[in-house]
N, C-alpha and C positions, 0 to 999 in steps of 0.2 A: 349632205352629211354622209361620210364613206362610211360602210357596213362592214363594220367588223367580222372573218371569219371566227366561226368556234375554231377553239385547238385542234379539235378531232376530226374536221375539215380541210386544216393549214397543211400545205405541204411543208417538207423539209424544209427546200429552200424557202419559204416564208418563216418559219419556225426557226430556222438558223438566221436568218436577216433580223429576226426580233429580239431573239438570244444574245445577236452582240453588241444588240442596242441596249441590253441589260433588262431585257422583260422574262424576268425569273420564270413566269407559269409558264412561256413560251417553250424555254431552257427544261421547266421538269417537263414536260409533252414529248419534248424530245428525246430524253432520258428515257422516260416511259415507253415511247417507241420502238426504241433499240436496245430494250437493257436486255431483253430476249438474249437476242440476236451476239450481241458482247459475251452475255456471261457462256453462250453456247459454244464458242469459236475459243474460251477461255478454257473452258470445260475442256474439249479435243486436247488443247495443247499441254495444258497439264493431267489430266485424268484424273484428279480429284474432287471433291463438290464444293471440300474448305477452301482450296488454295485458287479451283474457279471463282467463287464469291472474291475472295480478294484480290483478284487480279479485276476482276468484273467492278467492285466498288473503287480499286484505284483509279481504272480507268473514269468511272465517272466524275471524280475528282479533276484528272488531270482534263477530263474535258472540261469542265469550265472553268478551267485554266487558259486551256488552248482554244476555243471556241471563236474569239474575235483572230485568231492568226488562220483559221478556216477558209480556205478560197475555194472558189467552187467550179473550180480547172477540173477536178475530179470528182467521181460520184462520193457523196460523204462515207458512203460505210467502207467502199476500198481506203477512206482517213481511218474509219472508226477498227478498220481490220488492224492496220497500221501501228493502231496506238496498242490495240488489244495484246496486240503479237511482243511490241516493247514492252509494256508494264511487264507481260505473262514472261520473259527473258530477264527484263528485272528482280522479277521474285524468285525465278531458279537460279539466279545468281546468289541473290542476297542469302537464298536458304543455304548453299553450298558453301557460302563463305562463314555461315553459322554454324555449320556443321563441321566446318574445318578446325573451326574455334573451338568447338567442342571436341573434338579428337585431339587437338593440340594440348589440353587440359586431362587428357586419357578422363572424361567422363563419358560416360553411355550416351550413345549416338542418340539424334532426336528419332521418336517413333517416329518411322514412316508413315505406318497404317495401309502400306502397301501389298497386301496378299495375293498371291494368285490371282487371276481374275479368271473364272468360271467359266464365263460365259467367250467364244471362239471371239467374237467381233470386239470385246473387250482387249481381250488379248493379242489381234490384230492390232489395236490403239496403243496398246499397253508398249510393243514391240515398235509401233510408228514413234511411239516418244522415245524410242534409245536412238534414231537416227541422228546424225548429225544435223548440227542447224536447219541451214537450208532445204537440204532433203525434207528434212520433219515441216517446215514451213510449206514446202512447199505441196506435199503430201495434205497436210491438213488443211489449205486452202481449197485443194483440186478437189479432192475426194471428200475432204469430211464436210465441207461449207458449199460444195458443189459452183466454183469460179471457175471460168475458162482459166486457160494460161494464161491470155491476156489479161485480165482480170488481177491473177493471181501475182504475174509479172509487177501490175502496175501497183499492188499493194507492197510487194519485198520490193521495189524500187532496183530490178533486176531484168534482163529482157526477155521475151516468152520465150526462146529458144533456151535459153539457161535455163526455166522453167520444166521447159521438155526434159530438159538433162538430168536435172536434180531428180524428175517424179523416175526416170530412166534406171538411174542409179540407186536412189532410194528398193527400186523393186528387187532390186538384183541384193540388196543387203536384206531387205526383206526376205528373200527367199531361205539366205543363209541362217538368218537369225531364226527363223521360225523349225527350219531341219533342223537346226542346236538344240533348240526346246523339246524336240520331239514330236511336232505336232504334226507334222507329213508323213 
């Protein structure tokens, strides 16, 4: 008779082969594992703690969604960065196009909730989320989640040298942005 691993023992890939077989405990273990790790990489991207939670909870929705389409060509969390990085793109979308609606209506913008941030490394983040796309992507893979290029390459489904470019560029607007504020 084969011996069953506890959850807390099961690697991923054992835990991900169980999960698409439809062994739910297998699937929240896995959850469990990574929700860290999601709602942190969610957090960088948007710099909120509400709008991390909901990019964090979408994502573990649309994972066991996508769960059985999971191949395991690549390490799971360059997937789990993947998805993080879509939903977290989807919801500055969706807020944006709310917020349009709401202008277009001439009603009071939604609170941001966004004040100053205090603190220098906040505001280092604060100014990494006005970069464009990719830049900010890729900024926040390298630096804030600490992925090589490669790494970070194979999560934006982009090649490491473009990598290199984006964090290249991004610094050079960094620099700009942060003289505007005054902070140099």
């Amino acid at each position: 008779m084969a011996m069953m691993l506890d959850e807390s023992e099961a690697s991923d890939a054992e835990l991900i082969g169980r999960a698409k077989g439809g062994d739910r405990r297998a699937f929240g273990k896995l959850l469990e594992r990574h929700y860290d790790f999601v709602y942190r990489a969610a957090y960088r991207w948007c710099g909120k703690k509400a709008d991390a939670e909901d990019v964090a909870q979408e994502v573990c929705v649309r994972l066991g969604r996508a769960i059985r389409d999971y191949h395991s060509s690549g390490a799971f969390t360059t997937w789990l960065y993947t998805m993080t990085l879509n939903a977290a793109r989807d919801m500055m979308r969706k807020t944006a196009r709310e917020a349009l609606k709401t202008d277009a209506y001439g009603a009071y913008a939604l609170i941001s909730g966004e004040a100053e941030p205090e603190d220098p490394t906040e505001a280092l983040w604060a100014a990494v989320r006005m970069l464009p796309g990719k830049q900010r992507d890729a900024v926040l893979l390298v630096y804030g989640e600490g992925l090589s290029h490669a790494a970070a390459a194979e999560a934006m489904g982009i090649s490491e040298t473009t990598v290199s470019w984006h964090i290249h560029e991004a610094k050079k607007r960094l620099k700009t942005l942060v003289r505007s504020a005054g902070e140099v």
